[in-house]
FIPAMAR-485213 format. One record per residue: x, y, z of N, C-alpha, C, CB in turn; residue in one letter; chain. Coordinates in steps of 0.1 Angstrom, whole numbers, plus 2048, in hexadecimal, padded with zeros to 3 digits. Glycine has a CB too. Layout:
FIPAMAR-485213
[vonu [X Y Z] [X Y Z] [X Y Z] [X Y Z] "A" "A"] ...
end
This chain:
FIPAMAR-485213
[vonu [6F5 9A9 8A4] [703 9A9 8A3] [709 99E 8AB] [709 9B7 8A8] "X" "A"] [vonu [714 993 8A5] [719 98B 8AD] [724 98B 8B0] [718 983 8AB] "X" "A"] [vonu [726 984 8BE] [738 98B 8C9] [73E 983 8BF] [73D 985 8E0] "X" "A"] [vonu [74C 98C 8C2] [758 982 8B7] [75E 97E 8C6] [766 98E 8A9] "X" "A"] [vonu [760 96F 8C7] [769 96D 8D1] [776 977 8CF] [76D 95D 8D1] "X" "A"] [vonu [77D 974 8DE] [786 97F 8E6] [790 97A 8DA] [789 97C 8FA] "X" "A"] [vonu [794 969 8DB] [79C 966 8D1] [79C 960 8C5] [7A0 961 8D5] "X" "A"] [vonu [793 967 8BD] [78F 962 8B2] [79A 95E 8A9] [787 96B 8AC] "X" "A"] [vonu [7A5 96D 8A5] [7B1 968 89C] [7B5 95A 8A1] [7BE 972 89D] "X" "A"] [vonu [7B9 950 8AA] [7BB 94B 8AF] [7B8 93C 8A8] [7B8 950 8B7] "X" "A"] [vonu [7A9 93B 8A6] [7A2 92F 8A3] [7A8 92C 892] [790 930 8A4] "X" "A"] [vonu [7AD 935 889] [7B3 932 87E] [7BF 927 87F] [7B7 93D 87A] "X" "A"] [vonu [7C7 92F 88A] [7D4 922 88C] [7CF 919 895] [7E4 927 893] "X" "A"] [vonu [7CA 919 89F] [7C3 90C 8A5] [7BB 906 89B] [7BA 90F 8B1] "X" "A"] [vonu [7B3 905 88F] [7B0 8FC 886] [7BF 8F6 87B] [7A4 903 87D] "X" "A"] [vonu [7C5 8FF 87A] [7D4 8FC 873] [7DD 8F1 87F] [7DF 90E 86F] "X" "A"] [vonu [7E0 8F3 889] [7E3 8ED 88F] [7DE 8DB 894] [7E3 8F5 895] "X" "A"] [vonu [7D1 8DC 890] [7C9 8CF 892] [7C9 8C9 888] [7BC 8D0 895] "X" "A"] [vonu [7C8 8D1 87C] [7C8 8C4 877] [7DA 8C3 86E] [7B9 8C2 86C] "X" "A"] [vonu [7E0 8CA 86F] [7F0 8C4 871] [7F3 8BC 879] [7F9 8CB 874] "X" "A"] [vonu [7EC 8B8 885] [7EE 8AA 88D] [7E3 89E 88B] [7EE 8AE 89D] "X" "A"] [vonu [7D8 8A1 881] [7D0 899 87D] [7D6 88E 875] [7C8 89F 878] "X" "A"] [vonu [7D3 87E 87B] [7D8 873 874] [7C9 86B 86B] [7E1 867 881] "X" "A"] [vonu [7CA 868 861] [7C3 85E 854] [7C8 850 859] [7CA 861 841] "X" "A"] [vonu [7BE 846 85B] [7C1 838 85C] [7B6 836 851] [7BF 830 86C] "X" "A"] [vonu [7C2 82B 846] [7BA 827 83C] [7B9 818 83D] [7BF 82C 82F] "X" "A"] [vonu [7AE 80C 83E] [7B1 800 83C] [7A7 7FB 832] [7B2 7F9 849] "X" "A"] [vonu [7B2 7F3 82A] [7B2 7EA 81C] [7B0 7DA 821] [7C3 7EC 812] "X" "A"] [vonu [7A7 7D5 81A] [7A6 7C8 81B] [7AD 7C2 80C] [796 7C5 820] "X" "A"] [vonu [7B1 7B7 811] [7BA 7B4 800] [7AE 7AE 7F6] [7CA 7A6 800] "X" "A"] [vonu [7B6 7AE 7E9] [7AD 7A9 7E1] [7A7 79A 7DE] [7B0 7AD 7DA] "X" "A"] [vonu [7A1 79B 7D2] [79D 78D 7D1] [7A9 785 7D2] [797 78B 7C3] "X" "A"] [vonu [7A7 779 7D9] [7AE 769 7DA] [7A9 762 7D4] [7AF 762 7E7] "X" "A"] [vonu [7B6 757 7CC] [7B5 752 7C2] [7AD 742 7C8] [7C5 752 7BB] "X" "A"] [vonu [7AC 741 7D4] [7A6 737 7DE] [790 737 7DD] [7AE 740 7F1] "X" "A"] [vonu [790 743 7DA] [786 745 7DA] [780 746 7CC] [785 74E 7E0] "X" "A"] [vonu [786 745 7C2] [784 740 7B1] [789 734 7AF] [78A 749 7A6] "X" "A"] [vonu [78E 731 7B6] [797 720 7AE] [798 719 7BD] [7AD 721 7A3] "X" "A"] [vonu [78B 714 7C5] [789 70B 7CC] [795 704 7CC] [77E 705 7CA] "X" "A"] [vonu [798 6FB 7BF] [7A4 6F0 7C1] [7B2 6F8 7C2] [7A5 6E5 7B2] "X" "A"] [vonu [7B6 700 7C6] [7C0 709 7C7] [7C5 702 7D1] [7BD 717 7C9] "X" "A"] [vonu [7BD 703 7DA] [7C2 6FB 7E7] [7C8 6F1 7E8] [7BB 6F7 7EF] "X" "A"] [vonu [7C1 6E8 7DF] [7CD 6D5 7E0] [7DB 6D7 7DD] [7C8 6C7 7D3] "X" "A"] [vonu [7DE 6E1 7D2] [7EB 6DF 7CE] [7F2 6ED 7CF] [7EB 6D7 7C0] "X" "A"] [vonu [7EE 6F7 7D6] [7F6 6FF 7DD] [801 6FA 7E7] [7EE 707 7E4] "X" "A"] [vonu [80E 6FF 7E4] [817 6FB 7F1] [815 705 7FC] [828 6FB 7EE] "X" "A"] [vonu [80F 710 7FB] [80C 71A 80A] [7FC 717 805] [813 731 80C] "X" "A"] [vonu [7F5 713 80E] [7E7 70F 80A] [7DF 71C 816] [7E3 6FB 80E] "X" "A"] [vonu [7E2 71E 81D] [7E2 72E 827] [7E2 73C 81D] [7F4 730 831] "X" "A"] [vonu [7E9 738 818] [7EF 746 813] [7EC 746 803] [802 748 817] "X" "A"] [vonu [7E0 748 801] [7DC 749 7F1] [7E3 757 7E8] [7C9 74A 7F1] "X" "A"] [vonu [7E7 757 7E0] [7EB 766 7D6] [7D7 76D 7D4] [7F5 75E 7BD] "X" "A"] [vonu [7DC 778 7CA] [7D2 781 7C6] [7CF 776 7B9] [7D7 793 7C3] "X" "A"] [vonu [7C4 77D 7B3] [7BD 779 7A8] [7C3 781 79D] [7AE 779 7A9] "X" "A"] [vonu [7C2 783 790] [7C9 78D 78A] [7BE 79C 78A] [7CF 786 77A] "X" "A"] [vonu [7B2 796 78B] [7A4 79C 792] [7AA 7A6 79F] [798 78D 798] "X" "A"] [vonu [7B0 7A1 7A9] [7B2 7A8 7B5] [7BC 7AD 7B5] [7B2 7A3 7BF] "X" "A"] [vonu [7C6 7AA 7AA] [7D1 7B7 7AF] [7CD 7C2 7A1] [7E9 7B0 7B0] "X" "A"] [vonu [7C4 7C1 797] [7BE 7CB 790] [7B6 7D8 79A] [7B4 7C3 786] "X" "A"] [vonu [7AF 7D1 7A2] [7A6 7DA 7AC] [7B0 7DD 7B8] [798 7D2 7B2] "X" "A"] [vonu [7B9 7D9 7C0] [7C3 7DE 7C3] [7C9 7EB 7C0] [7C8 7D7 7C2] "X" "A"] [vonu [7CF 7E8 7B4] [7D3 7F3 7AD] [7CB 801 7AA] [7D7 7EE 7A2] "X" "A"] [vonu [7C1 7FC 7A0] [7B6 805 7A6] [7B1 810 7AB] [7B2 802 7AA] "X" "A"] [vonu [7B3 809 7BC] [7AF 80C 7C7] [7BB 817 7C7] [7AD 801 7D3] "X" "A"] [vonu [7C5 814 7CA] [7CF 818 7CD] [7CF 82B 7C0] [7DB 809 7CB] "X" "A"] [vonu [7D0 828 7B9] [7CB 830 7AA] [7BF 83B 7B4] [7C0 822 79A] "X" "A"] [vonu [7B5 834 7B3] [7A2 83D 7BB] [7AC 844 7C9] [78F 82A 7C4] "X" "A"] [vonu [7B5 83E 7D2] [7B9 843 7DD] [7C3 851 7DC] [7C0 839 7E4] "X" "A"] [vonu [7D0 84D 7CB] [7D1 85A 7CC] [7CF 862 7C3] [7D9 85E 7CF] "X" "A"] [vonu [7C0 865 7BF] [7BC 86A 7B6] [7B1 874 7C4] [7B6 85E 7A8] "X" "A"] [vonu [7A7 86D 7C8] [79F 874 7D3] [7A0 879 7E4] [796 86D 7D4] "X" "A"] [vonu [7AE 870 7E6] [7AF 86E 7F7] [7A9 87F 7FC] [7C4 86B 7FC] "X" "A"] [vonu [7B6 884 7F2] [7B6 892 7FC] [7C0 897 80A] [7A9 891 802] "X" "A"] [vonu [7C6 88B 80A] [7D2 88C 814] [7DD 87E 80C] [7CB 889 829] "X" "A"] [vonu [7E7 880 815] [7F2 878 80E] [7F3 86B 819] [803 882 80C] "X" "A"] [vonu [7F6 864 80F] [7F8 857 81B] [809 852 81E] [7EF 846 813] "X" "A"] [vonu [80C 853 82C] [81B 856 82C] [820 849 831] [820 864 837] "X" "A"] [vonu [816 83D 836] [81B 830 83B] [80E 826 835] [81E 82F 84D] "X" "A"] [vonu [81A 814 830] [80F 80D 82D] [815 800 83B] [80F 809 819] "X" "A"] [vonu [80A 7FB 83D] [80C 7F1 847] [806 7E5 83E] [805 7F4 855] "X" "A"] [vonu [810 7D6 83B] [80B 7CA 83B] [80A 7C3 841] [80D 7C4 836] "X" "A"] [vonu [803 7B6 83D] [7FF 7AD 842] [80A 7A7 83E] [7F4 7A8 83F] "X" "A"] [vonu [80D 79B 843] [81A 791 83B] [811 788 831] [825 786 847] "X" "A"] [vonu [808 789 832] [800 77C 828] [803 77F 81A] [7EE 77A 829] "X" "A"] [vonu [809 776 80D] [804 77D 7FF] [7FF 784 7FC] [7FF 77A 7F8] "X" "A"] [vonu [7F3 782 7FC] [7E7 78B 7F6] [7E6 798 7FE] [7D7 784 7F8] "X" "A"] [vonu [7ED 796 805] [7E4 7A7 80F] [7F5 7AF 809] [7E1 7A5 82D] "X" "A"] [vonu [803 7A4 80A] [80D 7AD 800] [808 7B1 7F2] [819 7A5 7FE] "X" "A"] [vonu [804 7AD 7EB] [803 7AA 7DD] [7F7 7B7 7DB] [7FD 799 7D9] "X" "A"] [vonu [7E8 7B7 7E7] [7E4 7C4 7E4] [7ED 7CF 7E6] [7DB 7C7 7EB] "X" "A"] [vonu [7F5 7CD 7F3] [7F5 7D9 7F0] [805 7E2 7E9] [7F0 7DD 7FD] "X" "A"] [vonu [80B 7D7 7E9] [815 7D8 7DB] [80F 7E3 7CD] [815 7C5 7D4] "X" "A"] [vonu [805 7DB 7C9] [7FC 7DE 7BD] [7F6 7ED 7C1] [7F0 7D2 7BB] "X" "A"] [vonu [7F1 7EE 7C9] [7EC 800 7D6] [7F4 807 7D4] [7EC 800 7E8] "X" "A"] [vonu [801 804 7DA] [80F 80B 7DF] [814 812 7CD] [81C 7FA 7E8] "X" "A"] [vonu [817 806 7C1] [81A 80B 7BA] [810 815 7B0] [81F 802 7B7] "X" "A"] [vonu [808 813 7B0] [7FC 81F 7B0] [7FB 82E 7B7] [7F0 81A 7B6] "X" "A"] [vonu [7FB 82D 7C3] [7FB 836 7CB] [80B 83C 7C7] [7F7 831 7DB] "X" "A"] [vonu [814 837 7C5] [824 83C 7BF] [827 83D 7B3] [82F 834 7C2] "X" "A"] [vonu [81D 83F 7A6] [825 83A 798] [824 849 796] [81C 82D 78A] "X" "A"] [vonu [830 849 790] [835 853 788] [82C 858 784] [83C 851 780] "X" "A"] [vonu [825 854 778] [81A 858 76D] [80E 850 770] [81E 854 75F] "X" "A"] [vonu [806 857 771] [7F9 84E 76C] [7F0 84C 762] [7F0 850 772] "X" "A"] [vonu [7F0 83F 75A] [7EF 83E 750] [7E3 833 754] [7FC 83B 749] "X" "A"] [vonu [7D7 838 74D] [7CD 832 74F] [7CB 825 748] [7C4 839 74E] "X" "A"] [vonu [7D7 821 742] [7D5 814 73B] [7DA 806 744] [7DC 816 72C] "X" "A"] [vonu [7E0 80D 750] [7E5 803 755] [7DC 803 761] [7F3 803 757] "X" "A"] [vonu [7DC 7F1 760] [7D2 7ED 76A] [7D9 7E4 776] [7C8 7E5 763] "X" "A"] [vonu [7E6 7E2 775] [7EF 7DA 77F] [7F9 7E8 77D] [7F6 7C8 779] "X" "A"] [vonu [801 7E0 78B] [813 7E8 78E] [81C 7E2 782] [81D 7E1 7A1] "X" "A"] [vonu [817 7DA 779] [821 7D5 770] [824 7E3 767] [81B 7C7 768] "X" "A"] [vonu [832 7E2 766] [835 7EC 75B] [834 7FB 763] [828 7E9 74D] "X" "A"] [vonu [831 7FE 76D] [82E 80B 774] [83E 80C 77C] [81F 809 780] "X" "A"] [vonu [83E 818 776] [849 822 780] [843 829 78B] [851 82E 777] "X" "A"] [vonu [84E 826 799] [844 82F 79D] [853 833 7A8] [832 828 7A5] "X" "A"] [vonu [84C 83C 7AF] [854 841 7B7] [859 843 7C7] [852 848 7B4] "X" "A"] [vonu [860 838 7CD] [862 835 7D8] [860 83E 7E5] [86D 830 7D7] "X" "A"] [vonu [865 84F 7DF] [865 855 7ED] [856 85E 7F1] [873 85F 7ED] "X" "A"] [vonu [84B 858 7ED] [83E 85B 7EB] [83A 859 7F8] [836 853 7E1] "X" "A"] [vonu [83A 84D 7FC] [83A 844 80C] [843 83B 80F] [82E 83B 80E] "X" "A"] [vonu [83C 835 81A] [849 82B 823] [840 81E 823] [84E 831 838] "X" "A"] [vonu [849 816 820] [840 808 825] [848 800 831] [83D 7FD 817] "X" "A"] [vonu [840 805 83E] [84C 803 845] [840 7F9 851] [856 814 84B] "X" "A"] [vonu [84A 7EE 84F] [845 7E2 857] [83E 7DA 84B] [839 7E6 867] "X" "A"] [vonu [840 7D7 843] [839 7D4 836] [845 7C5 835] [839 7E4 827] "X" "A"] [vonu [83C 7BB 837] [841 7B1 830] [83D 7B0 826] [840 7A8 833] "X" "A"] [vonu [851 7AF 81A] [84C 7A6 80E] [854 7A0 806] [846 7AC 805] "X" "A"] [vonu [84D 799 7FB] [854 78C 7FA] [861 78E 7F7] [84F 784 7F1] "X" "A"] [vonu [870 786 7F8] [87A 785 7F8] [87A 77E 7E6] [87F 77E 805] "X" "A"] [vonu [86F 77A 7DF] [873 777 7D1] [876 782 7CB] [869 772 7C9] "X" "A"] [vonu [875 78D 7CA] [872 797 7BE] [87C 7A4 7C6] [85F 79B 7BC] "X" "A"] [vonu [889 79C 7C8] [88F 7AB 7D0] [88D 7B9 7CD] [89D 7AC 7CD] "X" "A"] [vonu [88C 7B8 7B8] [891 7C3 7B3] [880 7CE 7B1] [89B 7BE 7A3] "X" "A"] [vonu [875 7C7 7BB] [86A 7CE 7BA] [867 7D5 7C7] [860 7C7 7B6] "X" "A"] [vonu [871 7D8 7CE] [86E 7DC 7DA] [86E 7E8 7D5] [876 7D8 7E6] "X" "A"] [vonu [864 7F1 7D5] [861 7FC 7D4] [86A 807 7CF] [85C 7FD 7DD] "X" "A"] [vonu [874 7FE 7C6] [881 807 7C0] [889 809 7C7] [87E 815 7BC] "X" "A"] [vonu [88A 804 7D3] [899 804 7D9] [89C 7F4 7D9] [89A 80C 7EC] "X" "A"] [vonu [8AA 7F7 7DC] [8B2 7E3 7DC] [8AE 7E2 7ED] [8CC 7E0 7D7] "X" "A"] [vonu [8B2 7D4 7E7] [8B0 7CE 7F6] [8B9 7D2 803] [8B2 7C0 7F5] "X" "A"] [vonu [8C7 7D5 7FD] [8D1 7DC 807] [8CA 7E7 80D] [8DF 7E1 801] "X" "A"] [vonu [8C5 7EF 800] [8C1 7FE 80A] [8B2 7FE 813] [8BE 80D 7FE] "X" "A"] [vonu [8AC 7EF 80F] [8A0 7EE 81C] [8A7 7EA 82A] [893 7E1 818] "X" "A"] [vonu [8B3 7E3 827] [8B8 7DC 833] [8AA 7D3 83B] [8BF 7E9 83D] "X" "A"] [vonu [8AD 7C4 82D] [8A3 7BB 82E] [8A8 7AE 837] [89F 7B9 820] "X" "A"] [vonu [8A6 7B0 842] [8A8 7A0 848] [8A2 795 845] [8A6 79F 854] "X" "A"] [vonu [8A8 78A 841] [89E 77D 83E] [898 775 848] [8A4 774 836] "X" "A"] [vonu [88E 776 84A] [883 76D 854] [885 761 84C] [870 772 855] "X" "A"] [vonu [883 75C 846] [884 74F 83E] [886 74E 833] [87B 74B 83E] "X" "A"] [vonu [888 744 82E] [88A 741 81D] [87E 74D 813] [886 72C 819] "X" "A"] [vonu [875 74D 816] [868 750 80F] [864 75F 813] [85C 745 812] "X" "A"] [vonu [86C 764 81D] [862 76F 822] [86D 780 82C] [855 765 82E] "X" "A"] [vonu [86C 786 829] [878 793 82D] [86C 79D 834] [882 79C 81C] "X" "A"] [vonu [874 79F 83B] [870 7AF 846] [874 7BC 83A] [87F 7B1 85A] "X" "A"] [vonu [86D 7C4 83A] [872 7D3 830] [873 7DD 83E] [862 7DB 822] "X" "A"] [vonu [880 7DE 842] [880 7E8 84F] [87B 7F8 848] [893 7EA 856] "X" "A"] [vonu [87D 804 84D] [87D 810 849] [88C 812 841] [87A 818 855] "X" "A"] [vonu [88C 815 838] [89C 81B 82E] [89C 827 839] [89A 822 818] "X" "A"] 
end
């Protein structure tokens, strides 16, 4: 016969309690660069640093992002970027995956995807100041986007 600890009821909410304070660190490396298929990319790039995705890497991006919320198993409540292109551009392509409305297995990019902003936060996430109207479905007023430069915006928390 085996002792039941004194406080056995106990260990139910002490496992509920643990892992309600349990945190998921997920890290993504971005995708293919277009630097790394088209060598001559470099001579006549004006950011020669800062290469884009391939159309290859923001497919697997997306993807990824698709496989994350299809198996995670927990929710992902913050995305942290890089300021570089490519590491935006993955995870742009991630973000709108992990948020689309529908999942429609025919799509292999964020192009054409609805998705839904209040899913997560992309908070500290630099991105680009071209494409106001893709900030994750809110305008730029309601990110309250300061401009660092001609080319590049802070996304505070809405």
């Amino acid at each position: 016969m085996q002792a039941i600890p004194e406080r056995a009821h106990d260990y139910g909410l002490e496992n509920q309690l643990r892992e309600q304070f349990q945190q998921h660190v997920i890290v993504m490396r971005h995708g293919d660069r277009i630097d790394n298929f088209q060598p001559l990319w470099v001579a006549t790039a004006s950011r020669p640093w800062d290469p884009p995705l391939t159309d290859t890497g923001k497919t697997r991006a997306f993807c990824t992002g698709r496989k994350l919320r299809k198996n995670l198993g927990f929710p992902i409540h913050r995305v942290f970027v890089s300021p570089f292109l490519r590491c935006i551009q993955t995870a742009a392509e991630a973000v709108s995956a992990l948020c689309a409305v529908q999942d429609n297995p025919l799509n292999m990019t964020s192009e054409n995807v609805a998705v839904d902003p209040s899913k997560l936060k992309v908070d500290g996430a630099w991105v680009p100041c071209l494409e106001p109207a893709r900030h994750y479905g809110r305008s730029r007023e309601n990110l309250r986007i300061p401009i660092l430069d001609d080319k590049w915006c802070l996304a505070l928390k809405a």
